[in-house]
C-alpha positions in Angstrom: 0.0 57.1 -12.5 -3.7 57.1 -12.1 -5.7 54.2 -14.9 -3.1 55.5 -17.7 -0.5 53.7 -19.3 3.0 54.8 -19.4 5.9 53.7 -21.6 9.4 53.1 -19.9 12.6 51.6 -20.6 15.0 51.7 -17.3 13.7 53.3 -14.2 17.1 54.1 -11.5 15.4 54.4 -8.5 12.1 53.3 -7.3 8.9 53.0 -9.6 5.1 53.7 -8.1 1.8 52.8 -9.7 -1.4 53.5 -8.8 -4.5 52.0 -10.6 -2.3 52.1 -13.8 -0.3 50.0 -16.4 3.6 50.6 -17.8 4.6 49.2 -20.9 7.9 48.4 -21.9 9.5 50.2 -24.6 11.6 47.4 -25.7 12.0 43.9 -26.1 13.7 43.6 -22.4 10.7 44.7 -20.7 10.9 47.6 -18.2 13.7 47.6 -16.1 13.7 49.3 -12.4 17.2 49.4 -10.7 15.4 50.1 -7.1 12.0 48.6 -5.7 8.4 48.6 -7.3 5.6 50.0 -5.0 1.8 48.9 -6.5 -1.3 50.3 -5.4 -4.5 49.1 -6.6 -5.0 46.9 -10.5 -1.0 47.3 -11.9 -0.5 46.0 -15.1 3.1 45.2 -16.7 3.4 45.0 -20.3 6.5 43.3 -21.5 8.0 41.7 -18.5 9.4 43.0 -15.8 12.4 43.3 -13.8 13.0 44.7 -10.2 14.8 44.5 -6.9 11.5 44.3 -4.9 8.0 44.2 -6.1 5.4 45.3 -3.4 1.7 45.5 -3.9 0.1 46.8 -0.7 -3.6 46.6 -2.3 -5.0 44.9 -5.5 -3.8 42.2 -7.8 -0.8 42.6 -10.6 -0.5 41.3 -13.9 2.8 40.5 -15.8 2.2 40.1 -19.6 5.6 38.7 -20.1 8.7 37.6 -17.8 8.8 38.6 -13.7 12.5 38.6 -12.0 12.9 40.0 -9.1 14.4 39.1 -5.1 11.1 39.7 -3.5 7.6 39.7 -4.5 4.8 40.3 -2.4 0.7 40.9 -3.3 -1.1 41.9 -0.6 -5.0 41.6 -1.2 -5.0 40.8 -4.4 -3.9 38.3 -7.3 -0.8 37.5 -9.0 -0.8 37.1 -12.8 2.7 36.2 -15.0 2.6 35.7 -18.8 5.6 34.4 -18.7 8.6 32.7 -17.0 8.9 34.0 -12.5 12.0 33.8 -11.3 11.9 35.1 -8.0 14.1 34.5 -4.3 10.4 35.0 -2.4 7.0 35.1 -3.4 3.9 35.9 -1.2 0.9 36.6 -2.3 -2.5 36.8 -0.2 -5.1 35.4 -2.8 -4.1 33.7 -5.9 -0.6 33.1 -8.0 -1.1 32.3 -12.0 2.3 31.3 -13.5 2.2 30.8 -17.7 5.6 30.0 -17.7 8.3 28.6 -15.1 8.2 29.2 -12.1 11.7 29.2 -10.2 11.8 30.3 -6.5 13.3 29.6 -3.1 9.8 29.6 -1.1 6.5 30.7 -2.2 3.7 31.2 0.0 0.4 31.7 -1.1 -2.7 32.2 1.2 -5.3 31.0 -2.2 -4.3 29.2 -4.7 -1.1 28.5 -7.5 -1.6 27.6 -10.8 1.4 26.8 -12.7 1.2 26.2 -16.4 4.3 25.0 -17.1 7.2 23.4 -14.4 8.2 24.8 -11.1 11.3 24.5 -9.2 11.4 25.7 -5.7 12.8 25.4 -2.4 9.4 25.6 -0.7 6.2 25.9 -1.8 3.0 26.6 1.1 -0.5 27.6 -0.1 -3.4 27.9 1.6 -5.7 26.0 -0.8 -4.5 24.7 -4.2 -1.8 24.0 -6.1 -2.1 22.7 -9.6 1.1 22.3 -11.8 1.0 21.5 -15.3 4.6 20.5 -16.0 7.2 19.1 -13.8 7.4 19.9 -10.3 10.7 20.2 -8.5 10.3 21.1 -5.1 11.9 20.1 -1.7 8.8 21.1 0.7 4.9 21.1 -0.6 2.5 22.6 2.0 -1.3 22.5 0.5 -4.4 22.9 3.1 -6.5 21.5 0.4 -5.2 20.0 -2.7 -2.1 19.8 -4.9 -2.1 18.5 -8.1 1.5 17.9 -10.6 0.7 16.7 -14.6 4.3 16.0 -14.9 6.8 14.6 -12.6 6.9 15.3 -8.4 10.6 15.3 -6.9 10.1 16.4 -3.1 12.2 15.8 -0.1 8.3 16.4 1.8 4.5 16.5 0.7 2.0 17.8 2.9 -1.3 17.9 1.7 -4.8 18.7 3.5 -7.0 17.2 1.3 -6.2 15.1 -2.2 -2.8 14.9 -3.8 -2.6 13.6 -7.8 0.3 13.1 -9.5 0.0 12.4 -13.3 3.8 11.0 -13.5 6.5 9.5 -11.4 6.2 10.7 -7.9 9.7 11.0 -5.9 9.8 11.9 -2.2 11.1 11.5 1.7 7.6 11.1 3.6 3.9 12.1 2.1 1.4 13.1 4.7 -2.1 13.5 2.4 -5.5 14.2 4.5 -7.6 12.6 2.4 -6.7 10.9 -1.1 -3.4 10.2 -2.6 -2.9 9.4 -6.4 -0.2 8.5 -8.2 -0.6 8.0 -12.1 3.1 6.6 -12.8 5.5 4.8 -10.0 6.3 6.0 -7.1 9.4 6.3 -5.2 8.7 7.1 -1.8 10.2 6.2 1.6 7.1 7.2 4.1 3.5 7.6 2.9 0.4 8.5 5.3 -2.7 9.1 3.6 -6.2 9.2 5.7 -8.6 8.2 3.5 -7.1 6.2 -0.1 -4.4 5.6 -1.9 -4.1 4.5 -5.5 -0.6 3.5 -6.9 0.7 2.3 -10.1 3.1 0.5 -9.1 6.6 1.3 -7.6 8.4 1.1 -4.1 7.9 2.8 -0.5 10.7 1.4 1.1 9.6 2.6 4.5 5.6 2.8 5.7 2.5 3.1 4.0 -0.2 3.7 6.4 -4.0 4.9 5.1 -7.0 4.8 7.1 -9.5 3.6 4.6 -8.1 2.2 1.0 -5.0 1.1 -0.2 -5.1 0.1 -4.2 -2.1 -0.7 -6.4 -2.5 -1.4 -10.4 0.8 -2.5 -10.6 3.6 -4.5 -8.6 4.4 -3.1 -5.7 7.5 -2.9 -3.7 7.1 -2.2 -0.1 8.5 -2.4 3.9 5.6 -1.8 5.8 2.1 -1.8 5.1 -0.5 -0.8 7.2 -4.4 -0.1 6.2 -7.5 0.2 8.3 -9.9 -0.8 5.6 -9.2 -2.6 2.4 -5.5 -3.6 0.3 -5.9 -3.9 -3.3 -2.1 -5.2 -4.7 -1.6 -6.5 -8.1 1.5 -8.5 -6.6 4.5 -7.3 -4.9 7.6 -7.6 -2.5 8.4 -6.5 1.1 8.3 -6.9 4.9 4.8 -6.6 6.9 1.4 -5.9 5.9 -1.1 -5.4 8.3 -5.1 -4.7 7.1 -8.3 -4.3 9.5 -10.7 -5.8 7.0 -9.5 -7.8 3.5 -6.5 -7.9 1.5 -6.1 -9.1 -2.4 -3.6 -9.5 -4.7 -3.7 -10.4 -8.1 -0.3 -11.6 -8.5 2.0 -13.2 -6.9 3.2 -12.3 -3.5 6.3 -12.0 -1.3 6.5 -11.1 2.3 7.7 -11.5 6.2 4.5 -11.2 7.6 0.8 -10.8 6.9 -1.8 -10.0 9.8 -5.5 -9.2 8.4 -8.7 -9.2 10.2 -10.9 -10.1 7.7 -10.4 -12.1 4.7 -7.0 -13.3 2.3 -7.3 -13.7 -1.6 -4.4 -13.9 -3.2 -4.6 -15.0 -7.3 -1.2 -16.2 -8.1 1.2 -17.7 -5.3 2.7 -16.7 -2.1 5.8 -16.9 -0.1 6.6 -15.5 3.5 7.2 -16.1 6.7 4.1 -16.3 8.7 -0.1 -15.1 7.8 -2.5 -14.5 10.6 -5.9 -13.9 9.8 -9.2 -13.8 11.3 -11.7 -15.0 8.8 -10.8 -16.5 5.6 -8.1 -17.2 3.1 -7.7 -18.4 -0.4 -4.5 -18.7 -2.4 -5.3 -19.7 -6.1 -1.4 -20.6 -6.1 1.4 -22.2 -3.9 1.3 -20.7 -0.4 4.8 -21.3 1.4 5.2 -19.9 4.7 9.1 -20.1 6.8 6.8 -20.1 10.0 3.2 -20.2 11.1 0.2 -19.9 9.5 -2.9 -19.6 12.0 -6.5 -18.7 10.0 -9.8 -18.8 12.3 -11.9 -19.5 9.8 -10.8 -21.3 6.4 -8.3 -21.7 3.9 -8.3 -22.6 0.5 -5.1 -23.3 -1.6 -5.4 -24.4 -5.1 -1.5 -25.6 -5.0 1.1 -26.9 -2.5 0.5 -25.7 1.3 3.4 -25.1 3.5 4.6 -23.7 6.3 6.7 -24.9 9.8 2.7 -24.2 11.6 -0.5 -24.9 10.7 -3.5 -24.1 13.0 -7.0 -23.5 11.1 -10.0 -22.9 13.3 -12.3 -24.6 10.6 -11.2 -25.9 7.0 -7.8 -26.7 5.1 -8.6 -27.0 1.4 -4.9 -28.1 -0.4 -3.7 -29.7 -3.3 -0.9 -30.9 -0.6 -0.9 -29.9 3.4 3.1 -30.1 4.7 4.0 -28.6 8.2 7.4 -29.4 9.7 5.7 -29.0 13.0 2.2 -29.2 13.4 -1.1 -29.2 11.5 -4.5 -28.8 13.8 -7.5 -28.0 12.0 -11.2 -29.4 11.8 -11.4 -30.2 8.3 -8.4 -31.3 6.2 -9.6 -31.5 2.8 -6.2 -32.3 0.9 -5.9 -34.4 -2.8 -2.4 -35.7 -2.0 -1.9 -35.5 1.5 -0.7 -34.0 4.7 2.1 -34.7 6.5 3.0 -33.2 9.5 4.9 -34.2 13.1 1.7 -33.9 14.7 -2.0 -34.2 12.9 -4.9 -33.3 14.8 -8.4 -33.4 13.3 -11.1 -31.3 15.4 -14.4 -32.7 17.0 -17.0 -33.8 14.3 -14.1 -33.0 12.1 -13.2 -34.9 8.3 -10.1 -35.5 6.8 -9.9 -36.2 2.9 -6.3 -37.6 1.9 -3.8 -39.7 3.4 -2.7 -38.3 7.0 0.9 -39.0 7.7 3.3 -37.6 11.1 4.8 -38.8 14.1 1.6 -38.2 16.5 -1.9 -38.4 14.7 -4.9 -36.9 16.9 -8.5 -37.9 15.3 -10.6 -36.7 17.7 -14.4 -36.8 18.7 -16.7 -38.7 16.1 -14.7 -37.2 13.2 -14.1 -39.0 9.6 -10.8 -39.7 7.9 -9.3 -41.8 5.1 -6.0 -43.4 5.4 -3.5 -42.6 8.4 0.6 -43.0 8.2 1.7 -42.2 12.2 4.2 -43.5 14.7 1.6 -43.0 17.4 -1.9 -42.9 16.5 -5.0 -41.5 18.4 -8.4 -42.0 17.5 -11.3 -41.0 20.1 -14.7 -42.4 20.4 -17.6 -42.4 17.5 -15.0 -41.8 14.6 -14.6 -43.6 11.1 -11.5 -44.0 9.6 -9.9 -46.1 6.0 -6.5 -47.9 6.6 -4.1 -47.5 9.4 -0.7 -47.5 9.8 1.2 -47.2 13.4 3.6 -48.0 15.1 1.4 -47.5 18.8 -2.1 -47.7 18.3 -5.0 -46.6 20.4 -9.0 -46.7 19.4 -11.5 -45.2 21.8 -15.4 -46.9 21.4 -17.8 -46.8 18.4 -15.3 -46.1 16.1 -15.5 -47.6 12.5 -12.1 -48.6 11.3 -11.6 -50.2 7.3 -8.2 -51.7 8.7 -4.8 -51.4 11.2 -1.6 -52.5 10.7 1.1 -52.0 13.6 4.0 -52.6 14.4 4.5 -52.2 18.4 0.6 -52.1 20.2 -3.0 -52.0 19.8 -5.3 -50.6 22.0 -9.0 -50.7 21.2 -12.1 -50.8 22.9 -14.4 -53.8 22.1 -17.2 -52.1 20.7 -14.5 -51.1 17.8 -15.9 -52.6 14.4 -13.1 -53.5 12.0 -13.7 -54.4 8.6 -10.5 -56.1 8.3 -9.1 -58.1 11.3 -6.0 -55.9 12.6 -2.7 -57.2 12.0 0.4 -57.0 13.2 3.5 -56.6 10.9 7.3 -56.2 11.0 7.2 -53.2 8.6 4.7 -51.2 7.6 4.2 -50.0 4.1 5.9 -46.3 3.1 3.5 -43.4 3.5 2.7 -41.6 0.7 4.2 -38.2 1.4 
C-alpha cells in the first residue's frame, strides 16, 4: 500500500504497509492474527491489534488503542491515541502515549511522553521521560530527565540529569545526576543525588547523600544524612547527619549524631547524642545531648544546654550550661549557671553566672562571677565575685570579691581580697 488508505476489519496472516494508512472498519479497530511489517509514515485509524508490530523505517501513528507482544520503531517515532498495552516496546526516537501505557520493559533511545499513567516492568530512555498520571514502574532508566505529575512507585530510579515528582514518591534506592524533586512525601530507603535535593517532607530510612543541596519543606524522617554543601530541614528524626558547610532546621530536631564543618542553626529545640562542628552553632531552643558536644568556634542556646561533654573553642551562650562530665570553654556566658564535674575557663577568658563542679580551672587573667567547687583553681591576673571551696588555690594579681572554704587556702600575697577570706564548717548550697 503506497500513501493510500485502506479499510480492513481482520487480517489472518501478516499485514504490510508501505508509506500508507489502514483504517478500521469497525469499532474494534483492525485486527491482524499474524505480525505487522511497516515501512516508511504508517498510519492506524481505529486502534490496532497485532502479534508483532515492526517498523524497519519511519514513525507510526495509532489513532486509537495499540495491543500487541512486541513493538518495535526503528528510525522513527511512536504515536498512540489511545491506551498501549504491549509485552515489549522499543523504539529508536520518540514514544507519545494518550492513554495508558502498560508494558513489561520499554526502551526508548529519545524520549516518552505519557499523557496519562503507566505501569511497567522496566522503563530505559535515552533522554526524557515525562508522565502525566501515575507512574508504576519497578526500574526507571533516564540519561537525562524523568518527570511523574502523579504518583512514582519504583523498586529503582536512575536518572542522568533532574528527576521531579509532582506526588508521593515510593522507591528502593534513587540515583539522580543532578536534581531531585519531590512535590509530596517521599518514601524512599536510598537516595543519591549529585547536585540538590528538594523534599516535602517524608522518610528515607536508609542514606541520603547529595553533593551540593539538601532542602526539606517539611518534617523529615531520616537514617543517614550526608551533604557536601548546605542542609535545609524544617525539623525531623533519625540517626547521623553529616554536612561540609552549614545545616538549619526550622523545627525541632532529633538525632544520634551531627558532624558539620561549618555552621549549626537550629530554630526550635534539639535532642541527640553528640554535635561536632567546626565553626558555629545556635539553637533558639533546648539543646540536649546523651554525649559530647565539641564546637570550635561558638555556641549560642537560647534554652537549657546539656550534654555528658562540653568543649567550645571560644563562647558558650546558655540560658543554663549542665555537663555531667566536663565543660572547657573560653567564654561561659550563662544566666543561671553551669555546673559541671570539671569547669575550665580559657586564658583571657570570662565567665557570666555562677560556676559550680567538683574541679574549677579559671585560668590566665580571665574574669568570673561566683564559683561553687570542691577544689578550686584560679591562675595569676584573674578577677573573680564570691568563692566557695572546699581546697582553694589563688595564683598572683588576682582580684577576688570573697572565699569561703572549708579545708585550705592557698594564695599568693599580692592577692587583693575585698572581703577577708574565711573559713567555715559548711558552705552555703550552690545554686544549681
Amino acid at each position: 500500500m503506497n500513501r493510500r488508505t485502506a479499510r480492513l476489519d481482520t487480517v489472518q496472516g501478516d499485514l504490510v504497509v508501505e508509506d500508507g494508512a489502514v483504517e478500521a472498519m469497525g469499532p474494534g479497530g483492525v485486527k491482524v492474527e499474524g505480525a505487522v511489517h511497516c515501512r516508511g509514515y504508517a498510519e492506524f485509524i481505529g486502534g490496532l491489534t497485532a502479534r508483532r508490530v515492526v517498523s524497519v523505517k519511519g514513525d507510526v501513528r495509532v489513532r486509537g488503542s495499540l495491543n500487541a507482544e512486541y513493538v518495535e520503531v526503528k528510525r522513527g517515532d511512536l504515536e498512540v491515541d489511545g491506551d498501549t498495552d504491549a509485552k515489549t516496546i522499543q523504539v529508536s526516537r520518540k514514544l507519545v502515549a494518550s492513554g495508558n501505557l502498560v508494558s513489561e520493559n520499554v526502551d526508548v533511545g529519545g524520549s516518552i511522553e505519557a499523557h496519562r499513567d503507566v505501569r511497567a516492568h522496566k522503563v530505559h530512555v535515552g533522554g526524557s521521560l515525562r508522565v502525566a498520571g501515575d507512574a508504576d514502574i519497578d526500574d526507571i532508566d533516564a540519561g537525562g530527565s524523568a518527570e511523574v505529575e502523579g504518583r512514582t512507585k519504583a523498586n529503582t530510579i536512575d536518572v542522568g540529569g533532574t528527576f521531579r515528582g509532582g506526588g508521593p514518591v515510593e522507591a528502593e534506592d534513587v540515583d539522580v545526576g543532578g536534581t531531585f524533586k519531590a512535590e509530596d512525601v517521599v518514601s524512599i530507603r536510598d537516595l543519591d543525588v549529585g547536585g540538590t535535593i528538594h523534599l516535602s517532607g517524608g522518610a528515607v530510612e536508609g542514606t541520603i547523600d547529595v553533593g551540593g543541596t539538601l532542602k526539606s519543606d517539611e518534617p523529615l524522617e531520616f537514617g543517614y544524612i550526608d551533604v557536601g554543601g548546605t542542609a535545609k530541614l524544617t525539623g525531623g528524626k533519625g540517626r547521623s547527619i553529616q554536612v561540609g558547610g552549614t545545616l538549619g532546621s526550622e523545627g525541632d530536631l532529633q538525632f544520634d549524631r551531627i558532624e558539620v564543618g561549618g555552621t549549626v542553626k537550629i530554630k526550635g529545640n534539639a535532642r541527640g547524642r553528640e554535635i561536632d562542628v567546626g565553626g558555629t552553632l545556635r539553637s533558639e531552643g533546648a539543646l540536649v545531648l546523651e554525649g559530647r558536644l565539641r564546637v570550635g568556634g561558638r555556641v549560642s542556646v537560647s534554652r537549657e544546654l546539656e550534654a555528658g561533654e562540653i568543649h567550645v573553642g571560644g563562647k558558650v551562650e546558655a540560658y543554663s550550661a549542665v555537663a555531667r562530665k566536663f565543660i572547657e570553654t573560653t567564654d561561659l556566658i550563662t544566666t543561671r549557671g553551669a555546673k559541671a564535674v570539671r569547669i575550665e575557663i580559657g586564658k583571657h577568658g570570662e565567665a557570666e553566672g555562677p560556676l559550680v563542679g567538683q574541679v574549677i580551672i579559671v585560668k590566665d587573667r580571665s574574669r568570673v562571677e561566683d564559683i561553687h567547687g570542691d577544689e578550686v583553681q584560679i591562675r595569676s591576673g584573674c578577677r573573680a565575685g564570691a568563692v566557695y571551696g572546699r581546697r582553694v588555690r589563688i595564683e598572683g594579681g588576682c582580684d577576688v570579691d570573697s572565699v569561703q572554704f572549708t579545708e585550705s587556702l592557698r594564695a599568693d600575697p599580692s592577692t587583693r581580697f575585698r572581703v577577708a577570706p574565711q573559713k567555715t564548717e559548711k558552705l552555703p548550697d550552690p545554686p544549681l
